[in-house]
N, C-alpha and C positions, 0 to 999 in steps of 0.2 A: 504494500500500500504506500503512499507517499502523495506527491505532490499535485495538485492539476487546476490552472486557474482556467482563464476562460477560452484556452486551447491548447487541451492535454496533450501530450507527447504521444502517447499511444494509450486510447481509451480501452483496447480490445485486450491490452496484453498489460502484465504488472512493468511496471518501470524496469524495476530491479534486473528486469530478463532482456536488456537490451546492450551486448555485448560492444555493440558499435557505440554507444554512449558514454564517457571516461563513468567510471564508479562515482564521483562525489556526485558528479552534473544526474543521473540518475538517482541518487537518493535527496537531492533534491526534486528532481520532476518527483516522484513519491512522496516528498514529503508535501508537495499541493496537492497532487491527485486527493489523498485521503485528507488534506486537511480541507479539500473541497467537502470533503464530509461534515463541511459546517454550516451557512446558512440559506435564508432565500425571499421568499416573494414575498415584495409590501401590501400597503393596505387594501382593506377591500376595493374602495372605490380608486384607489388610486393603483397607476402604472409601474411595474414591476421596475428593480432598478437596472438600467439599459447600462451599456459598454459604455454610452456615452456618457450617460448622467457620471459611471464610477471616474473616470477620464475626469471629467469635472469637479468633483466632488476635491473640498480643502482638507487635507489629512489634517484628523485630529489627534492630537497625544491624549492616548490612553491611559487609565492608571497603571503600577504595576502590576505586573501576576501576584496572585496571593496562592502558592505554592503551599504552604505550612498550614493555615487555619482558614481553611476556606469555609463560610457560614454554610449552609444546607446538606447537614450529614441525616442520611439515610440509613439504617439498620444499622447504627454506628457507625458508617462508612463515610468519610470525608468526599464533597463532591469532586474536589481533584481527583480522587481515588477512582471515583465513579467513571472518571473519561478515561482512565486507563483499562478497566474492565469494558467499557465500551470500545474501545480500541481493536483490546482481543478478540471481544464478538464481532466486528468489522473484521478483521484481517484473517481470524481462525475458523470461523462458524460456520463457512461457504466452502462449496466447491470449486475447484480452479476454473477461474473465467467467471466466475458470480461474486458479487458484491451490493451491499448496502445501497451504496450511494451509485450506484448503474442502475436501481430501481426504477423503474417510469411507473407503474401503476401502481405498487405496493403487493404484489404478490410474494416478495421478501420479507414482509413485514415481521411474518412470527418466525422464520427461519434461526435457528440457533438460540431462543429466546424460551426463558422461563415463566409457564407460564401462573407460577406460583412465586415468584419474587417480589422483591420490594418493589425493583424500580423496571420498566421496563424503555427499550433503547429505540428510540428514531434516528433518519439517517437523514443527510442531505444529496447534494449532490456531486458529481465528477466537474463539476462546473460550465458543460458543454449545453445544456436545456434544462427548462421547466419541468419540475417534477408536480403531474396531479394524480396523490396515490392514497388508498384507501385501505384502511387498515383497521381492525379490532384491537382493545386495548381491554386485556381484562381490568376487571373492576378494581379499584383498591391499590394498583400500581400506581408510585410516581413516574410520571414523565424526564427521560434523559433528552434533552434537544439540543442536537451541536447548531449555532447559529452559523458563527466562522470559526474556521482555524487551521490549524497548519500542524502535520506532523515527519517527524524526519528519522531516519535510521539509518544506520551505520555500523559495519563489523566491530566485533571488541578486538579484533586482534589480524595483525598485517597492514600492509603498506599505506592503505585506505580507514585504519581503526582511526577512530574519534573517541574520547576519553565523556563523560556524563555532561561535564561545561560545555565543550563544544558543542554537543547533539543540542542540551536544552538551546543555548545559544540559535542555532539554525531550527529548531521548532520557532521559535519568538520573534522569527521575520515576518515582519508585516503587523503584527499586532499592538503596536504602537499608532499607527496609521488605520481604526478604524473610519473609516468615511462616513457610514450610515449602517443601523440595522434595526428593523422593525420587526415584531414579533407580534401577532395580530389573533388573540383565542372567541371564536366566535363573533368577530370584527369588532372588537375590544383590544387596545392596546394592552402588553402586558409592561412588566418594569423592562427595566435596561437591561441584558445578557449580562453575567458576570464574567469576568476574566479568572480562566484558572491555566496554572500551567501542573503538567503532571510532575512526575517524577519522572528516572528515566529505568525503563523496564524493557523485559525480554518480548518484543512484539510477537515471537510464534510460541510461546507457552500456549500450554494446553491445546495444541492445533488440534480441529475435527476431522480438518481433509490437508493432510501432506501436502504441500507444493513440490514441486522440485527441487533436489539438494543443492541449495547454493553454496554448500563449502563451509561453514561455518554459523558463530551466533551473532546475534546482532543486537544493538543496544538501542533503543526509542524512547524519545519524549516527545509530548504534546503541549501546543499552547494554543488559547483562544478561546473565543467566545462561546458560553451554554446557557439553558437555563435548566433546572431542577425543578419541574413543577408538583404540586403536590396531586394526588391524585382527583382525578376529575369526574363530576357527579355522572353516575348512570345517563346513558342515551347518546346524541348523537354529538359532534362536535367539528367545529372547523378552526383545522390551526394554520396559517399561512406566517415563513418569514422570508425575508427579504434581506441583501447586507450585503457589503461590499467593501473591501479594501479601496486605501485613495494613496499609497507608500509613492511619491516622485522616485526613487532613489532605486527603483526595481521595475525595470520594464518590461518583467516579463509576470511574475507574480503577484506585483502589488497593485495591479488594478481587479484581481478575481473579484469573484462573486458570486451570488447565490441565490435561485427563484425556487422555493415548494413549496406545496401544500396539503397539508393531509387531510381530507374526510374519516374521522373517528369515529370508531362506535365502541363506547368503553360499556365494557358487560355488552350481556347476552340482549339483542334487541326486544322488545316486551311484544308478544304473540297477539 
């Protein structure tokens, strides 16, 4: 998984498997590709944010990450915590060639998901199109929502290893320079996305479906924007976000961006 803003290096294949690509310049397209795994489409009445508008858009300086004590712990789980276990369900939970945030209709939705957990995980997108996808939310779940973000990985060891500073380092590009992100739950604005950055972990622990042996372990962290919502009343729901990077200093990932929207149906629909 890795990088992909608003025109991914190769959306069909993982980055990491592009021989002709130097190693670093591929775990960064991977670290967009999947940190496209963060937001998307604005408000209801109003037009999703265009290529153009993020091109326009004045970067804004962000707070910092809160890394350490991030507020909305779930089953005593820190939310930083929580985008690292979301992480793993992004990169492990699929078969090769399927992913999360490749979803166009939400037929992924429950794939690799608990459906007896605290919290249960939404995706965004590859940052190539509009995601409108429809999905069940058992009852009594909190919502994980990656808005933006950016995640990065790197060998622990050889010519190409990056040491935990450096990785979190290249996760936390761009997230200084958020431009805009709206988050919209049945066309009610919600609060502002919090900024979490993870720690740095083993992105293929606990794999379900093998990939191909790339030789070695790898070390990943993530940075960027979520929200943690608390679980949402029985029946139908509509959640849209919207959001986009505005970084000058990065012409290639720091204008991405993000358009989806889910139709929920948390619990069983009433007969």
């Amino acid at each position: 998984m890795g990088l992909s803003p608003n025109r991914p290096i190769r959306k069909e294949r993982d980055c990491m498997d592009r021989p002709d690509v130097p190693f670093r310049r591929r775990a960064a397209c991977c670290a967009a590709l999947v940190l496209s795994s963060a937001a998307a489409a604005a408000m209801a009445a109003a037009a999703p944010v265009a290529p153009a508008a993020a091109a326009a858009a004045k970067p804004v300086k962000a707070a910092p990450a809160q890394a350490a004590a991030a507020p909305g712990a779930v089953a005593g789980v820190p939310a930083a915590e929580w985008t690292v276990r979301w992480w793993r369900w992004a990169n492990n939970a699929f078969p090769d060639g399927l992913a999360p945030y490749r979803d166009r209709d939400g037929r992924l939705c429950a794939t690799g998901q608990d459906e007896h957990g605290p919290v249960w995980f939404l995706a965004g997108t590859d940052g190539s199109f509009a995601a409108q996808r429809r999905c069940r939310v058992p009852a009594g779940a909190h919502l994980m929502v990656p808005v933006i973000n950016m995640y990065f990985h790197a060998p622990t060891a050889g010519p190409h290893a990056m040491d935990c500073a450096e990785v979190k380092r290249a996760a936390a590009v761009n997230n200084d320079y958020l431009a805009s992100a709206v988050v919209l739950l049945d066309g009610k604005p919600l609060a502002r996305p919090l900024r979490l950055a993870s720690r740095c972990f083993d992105p293929q622990a606990a794999r379900a479906h093998p990939g191909p042996d790339r030789g070695g372990r790898y070390r990943a962290a993530a940075d960027g924007y979520w929200l943690l919502l608390p679980p949402l009343a029985p029946g139908p729901h509509r959640l849209s976000v919207g959001a986009n990077y505005g970084n000058p200093y990065d012409s290639e990932y720091g204008r991405m961006q993000q358009n989806f929207e889910y139709q929920l149906q948390v619990g069983d629909p009433a007969i």
